[in-house]
Structure formats: C-alpha cells, structure tokens
N, C-alpha and C positions, 0 to 999 in steps of 0.2 A: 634176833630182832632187837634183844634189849640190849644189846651193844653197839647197834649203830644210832639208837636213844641216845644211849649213854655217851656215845663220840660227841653228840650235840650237847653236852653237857659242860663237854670239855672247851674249855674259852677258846685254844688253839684253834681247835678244831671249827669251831664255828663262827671263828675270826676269819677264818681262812675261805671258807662257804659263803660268808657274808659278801667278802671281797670279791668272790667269783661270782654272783650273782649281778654284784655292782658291776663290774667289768661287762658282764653280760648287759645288763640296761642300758647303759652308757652306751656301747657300743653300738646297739639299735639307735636309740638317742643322737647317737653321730652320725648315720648313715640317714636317719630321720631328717637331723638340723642339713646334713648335708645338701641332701636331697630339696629341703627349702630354701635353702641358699642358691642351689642352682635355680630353682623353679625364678627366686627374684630377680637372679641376674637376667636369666633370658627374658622376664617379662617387662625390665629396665633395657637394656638390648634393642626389644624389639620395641619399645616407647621412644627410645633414642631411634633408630631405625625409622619411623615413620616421622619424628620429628623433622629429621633432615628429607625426607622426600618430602616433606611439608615447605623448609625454603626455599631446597630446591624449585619448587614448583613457582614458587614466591619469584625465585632470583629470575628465573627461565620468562616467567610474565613480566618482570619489573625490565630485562634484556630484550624484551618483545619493544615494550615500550619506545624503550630508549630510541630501539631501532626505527619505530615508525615516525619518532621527534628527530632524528637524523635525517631520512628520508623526508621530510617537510621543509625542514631546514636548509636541506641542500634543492630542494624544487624553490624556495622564498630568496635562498640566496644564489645562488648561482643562474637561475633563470630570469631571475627580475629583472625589469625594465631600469632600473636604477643602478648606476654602476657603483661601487662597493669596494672600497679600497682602506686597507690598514698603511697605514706610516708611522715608522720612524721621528723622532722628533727633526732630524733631519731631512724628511721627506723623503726617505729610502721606499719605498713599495715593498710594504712584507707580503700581503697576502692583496688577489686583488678577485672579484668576481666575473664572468665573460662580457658581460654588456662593457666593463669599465675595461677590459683589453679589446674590446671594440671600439668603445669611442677613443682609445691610445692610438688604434691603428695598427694593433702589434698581439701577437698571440701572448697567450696570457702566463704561461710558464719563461719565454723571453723577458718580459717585464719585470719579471721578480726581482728583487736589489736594483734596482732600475731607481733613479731620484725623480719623483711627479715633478717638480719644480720644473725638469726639461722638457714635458708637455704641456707645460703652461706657455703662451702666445708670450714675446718681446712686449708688448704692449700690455699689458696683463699682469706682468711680471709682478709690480710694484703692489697692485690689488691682490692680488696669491699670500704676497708675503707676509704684507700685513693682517691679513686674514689668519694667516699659520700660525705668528705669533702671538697675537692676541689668543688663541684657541688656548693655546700652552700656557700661554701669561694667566688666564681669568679661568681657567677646567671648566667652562661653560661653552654652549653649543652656541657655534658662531657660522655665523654662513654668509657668500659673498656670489658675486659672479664676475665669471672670467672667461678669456677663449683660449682654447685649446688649439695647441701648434706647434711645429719646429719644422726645421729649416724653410722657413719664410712659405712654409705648409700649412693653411687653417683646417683644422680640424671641425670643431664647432664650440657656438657658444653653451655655456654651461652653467646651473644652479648648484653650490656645492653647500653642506651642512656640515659640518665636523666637531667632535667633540675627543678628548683627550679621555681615555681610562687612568682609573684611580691605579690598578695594580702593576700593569707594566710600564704605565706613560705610552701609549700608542694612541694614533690620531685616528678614530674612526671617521671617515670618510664615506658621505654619499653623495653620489653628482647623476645633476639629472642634465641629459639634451636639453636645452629650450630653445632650438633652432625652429623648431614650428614656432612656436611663440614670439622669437625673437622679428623673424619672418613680418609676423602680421603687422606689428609694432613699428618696424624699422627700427630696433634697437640698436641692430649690429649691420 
C-alpha cells in the first residue's frame, strides 16, 4: 500500500492521474454542454417552428382578405350599372366592364383593342375629342356628353367622366346611359 502512496509522490505519476481525471471531467462536461446545446437548438427549432405557423396563419388571413376585396371588386366592377372602360391615350379599349360592352352593343372580350373613338356618334365626334384631349392635356377629371353610334346606328346618349392615371397614362373612363334622362328633357 505504501507503494502506490509513494507512486503519487512521484510527479510522473501523478501528472499522469491528474490528466486522466481531467480527460474524465471533461468528457462528462462534453456530453453535458452537448446535451445543452441540443436541448437549445430544439427549443430555438421549435420557437422558429411556431413562429412561422404564426405568419403562416398571418399570410392565410391576410389571402382571405384579399380575396373577399377581390370578390367586392369584381360584383362593384363588373356588375355596375355604370359602364367602366380603360383607354389608351389613343382610345384603344384596354380593359372594359359588361354594362360598357352593353351600351358598345358588342360582347365584351370582342371589344378589347377595339378604338372607343368608333363608338362615339359622327355628330359627337368633335365633343369626344376634345373632351380626350383636354383629359390628357390637364390629368384632371373631365367629363362631357355624347351619343353613342356607328354605322349611321344610335346607340344612346351618354354621361362620361375620365381621368388619366399617373403611373401608366391610361384614361379611366366611366359612362353612364342618360337616355331616361335625356327622354324627359328632350335633350337628344
């Protein structure tokens, strides 16, 4: 027994002992840190994890949204009593609503690239025009009235509003019938 005292006496010896104990701590120590490192990640994991079913849930309400403002939009635009026509600064027909390929006289995908200018009445013509250009000239809402027609065809009389967008130059257009109205009047 007093020789393995005496091994601890010896520096080697218990340099060496020292070292293996350390190797021993450590090693727990690693498998310890390791083990909290995993336990963080997973508990960053699953914080990230519910983050994202959090905008998910966000995006999924915010796409509800959208959707029932598209659904409004399209029963305000497309069903209105008001007919609803984008132009060209040349009066090409980009997009147009049904009431407005109703009062054309013409389905409403035919119309498209179509020039309004050729549903405006021979008699009209000159009021249309100056009406377009002023719109363009002054990017303020300008409105006129005119009859609608071709080939020596009336359509009807009409109230129209137009204003010019800032971003692509297009002529919003809205035109209302006022053939009741005109009717009572004897305007037209």
């Amino acid at each position: 027994m007093m020789s393995d005292e005496m091994n601890f006496l010896n520096a080697k010896m218990l340099r060496k002992k020292a070292e293996e104990l350390l190797n021993e701590k450590q090693q727990k120590e690693k498998i310890s840190k390791e083990e909290t490192d995993m336990k963080k990640l997973l508990h960053e994991l699953q914080v990230h994890q519910i983050e994202l079913e959090m905008q998910n849930e966000e995006l999924r309400q915010a796409y509800e949204t959208a959707e029932s403002a598209l659904k409004k939009y399209i029963m305000v635009f497309e069903l209105s009593l008001v007919g609803y026509f984008t132009l060209d600064s040349d009066g090409t027909i980009c997009e147009l609503n049904f009431t407005g390929a109703e009062m054309l006289g013409d389905r409403r995908f035919s119309l498209i690239d179509s020039n309004f200018k050729l549903f405006v009445s021979e008699d009209s013509k000159p009021v249309f025009n100056k009406f377009f250009r002023k719109v363009y000239n002054t990017n303020a809402k300008e409105s006129c009235e005119v009859l609608l027609g071709y080939d020596n065809r009336l359509l009807c009389p009409v109230y129209m509003e137009g204003v010019v967008t800032e971003e692509d130059q297009k002529c919003l257009l809205s035109v209302v019938n006022i053939s009741k109205f005109s009717l009572q009047n004897n305007k037209y």
